[in-house]
N, C-alpha and C positions, 0 to 999 in steps of 0.2 A: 882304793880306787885305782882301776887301772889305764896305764895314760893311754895315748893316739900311739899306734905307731909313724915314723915319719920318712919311713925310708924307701916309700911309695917314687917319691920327685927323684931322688938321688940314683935308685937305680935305672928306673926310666929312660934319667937322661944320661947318666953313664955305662950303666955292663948292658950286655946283653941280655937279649928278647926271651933265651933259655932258663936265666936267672931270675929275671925280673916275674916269671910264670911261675918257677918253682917256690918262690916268697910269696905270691898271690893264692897260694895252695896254701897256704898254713896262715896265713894272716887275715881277720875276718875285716881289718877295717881296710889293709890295702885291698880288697876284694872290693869292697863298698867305693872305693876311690876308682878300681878297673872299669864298673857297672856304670858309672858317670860319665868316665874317658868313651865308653863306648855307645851310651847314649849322646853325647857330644857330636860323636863320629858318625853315627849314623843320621842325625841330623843333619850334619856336614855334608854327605852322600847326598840325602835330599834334597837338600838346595842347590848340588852343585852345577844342575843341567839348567836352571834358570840363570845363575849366574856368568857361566857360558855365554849363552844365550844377549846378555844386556850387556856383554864386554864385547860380543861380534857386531851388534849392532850400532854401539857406539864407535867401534873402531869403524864399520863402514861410513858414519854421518862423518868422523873425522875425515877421513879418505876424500869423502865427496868438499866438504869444507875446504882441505888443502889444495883440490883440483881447481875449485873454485879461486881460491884466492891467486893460486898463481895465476892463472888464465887474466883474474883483474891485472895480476899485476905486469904482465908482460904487455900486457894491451895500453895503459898508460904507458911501458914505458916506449914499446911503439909507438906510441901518438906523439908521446916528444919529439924523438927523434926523427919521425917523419921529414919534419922540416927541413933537415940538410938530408936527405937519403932523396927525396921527390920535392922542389924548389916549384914553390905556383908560380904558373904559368897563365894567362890569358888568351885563348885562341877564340877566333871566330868573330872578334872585333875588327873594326876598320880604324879607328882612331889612331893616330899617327904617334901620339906621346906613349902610349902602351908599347913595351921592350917584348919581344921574344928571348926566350933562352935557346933559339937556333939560333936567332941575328948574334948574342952573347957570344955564341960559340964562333964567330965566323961564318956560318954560312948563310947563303943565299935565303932569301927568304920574301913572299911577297906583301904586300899591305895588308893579308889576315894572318902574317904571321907564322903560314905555313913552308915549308923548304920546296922552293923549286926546282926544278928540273929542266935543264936544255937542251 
């Protein structure tokens, strides 16, 4: 009985493409092992434009996801900080215990609060 030969994987992955053809010539079962590699392979070809395809599309949902989230996240963190960057203010009232942030600053200011002018 005669055995496998096994020196299909070895050269493969070691000598060169010239060698590895010329043993593929004379060996019936590394032939039978090449017929496989290249059914594999042409498999591989086939699928490779769908595969493409479902990694551009997910890279785009991540794109739009990552735009999204910062956008959330700069917006809260605007919203925090709003409070010392623009400090609420009341205008338009007449009530006498309501503070302007002109009168704060100094300046002239009359019972709604607005700055006047003389």
């Amino acid at each position: 009985m005669k055995e496998k030969c096994t020196k299909y994987e070895s050269l493969f992955t070691f000598r060169d493409e010239k060698e590895l053809e010329e043993h593929i010539k004379t060996c019936p079962d590394c032939q039978a092992e090449q017929e496989k590699m290249d059914k594999v392979s042409s498999l591989l070809q086939e699928v490779k434009p769908y595969y493409i395809q479902k990694r551009r599309e997910s890279f785009g949902r991540m794109k739009v996801a990552c735009i999204l989230g910062l956008g959330l996240f700069i917006g809260v963190l605007l919203g925090h900080f709003a409070q010392y960057v623009m400090p609420t203010t009341t205008y338009g009232t007449s009530s006498s215990d309501t503070t302007s942030s002109f009168n704060e600053y100094g300046m002239p200011v009359d019972s709604y609060g607005l700055i006047t002018v003389n």
